[in-house]
Structure formats: C-alpha cells, structure tokens
C-alpha positions in Angstrom: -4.5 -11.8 7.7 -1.1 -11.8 9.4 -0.2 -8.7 11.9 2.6 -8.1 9.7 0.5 -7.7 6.6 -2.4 -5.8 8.2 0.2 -3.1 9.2 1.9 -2.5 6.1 -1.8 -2.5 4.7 -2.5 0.8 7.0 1.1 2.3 6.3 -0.2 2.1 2.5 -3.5 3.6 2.8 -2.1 6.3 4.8 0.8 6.7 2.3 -1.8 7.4 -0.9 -4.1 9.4 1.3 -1.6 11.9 2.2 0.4 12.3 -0.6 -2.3 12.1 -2.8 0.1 9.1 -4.3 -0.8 6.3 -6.8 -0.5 2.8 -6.9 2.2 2.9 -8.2 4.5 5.2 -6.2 3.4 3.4 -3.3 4.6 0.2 -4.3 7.9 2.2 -5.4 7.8 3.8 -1.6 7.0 0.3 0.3 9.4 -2.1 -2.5 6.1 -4.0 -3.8 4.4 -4.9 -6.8 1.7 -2.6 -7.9 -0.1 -5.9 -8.1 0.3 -6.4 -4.1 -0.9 -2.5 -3.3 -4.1 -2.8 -5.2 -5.2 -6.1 -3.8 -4.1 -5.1 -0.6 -5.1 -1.8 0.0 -8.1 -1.0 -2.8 -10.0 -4.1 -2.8 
C-alpha cells in the first residue's frame, strides 16, 4: 500500500472512532466514495 494511502487510512479510522461517525460521513469529511472508506478502513 502506498504511504499516501496508508495515512489517509489512519486519518479515517481515527475520524469514525472519535466521532462515533459512519461510513458515510467520513467519506463526506475526507471527499471519497463510501465505497473507498469501507474497503479501506473496515475490511
């Protein structure tokens, strides 16, 4: 996995974990597909 993409990966995780977000709003807060968070950060 690329540096960049293992970064925003972490950024993500630590986005739903302490805002208690979804999927969804963190794609909203990072400008990605809710397609890209799931397979990025729950699988």
């Amino acid at each position: 996995m690329q540096d960049y993409i293992s970064e925003r990966v972490i950024k993500e995780g630590e986005y739903i974990v302490q805002t208690s977000g979804t999927v969804r709003s963190a794609a909203a807060e990072f400008s990605i597909s809710k397609s890209t968070v799931h397979t990025e950060v729950i699988l």
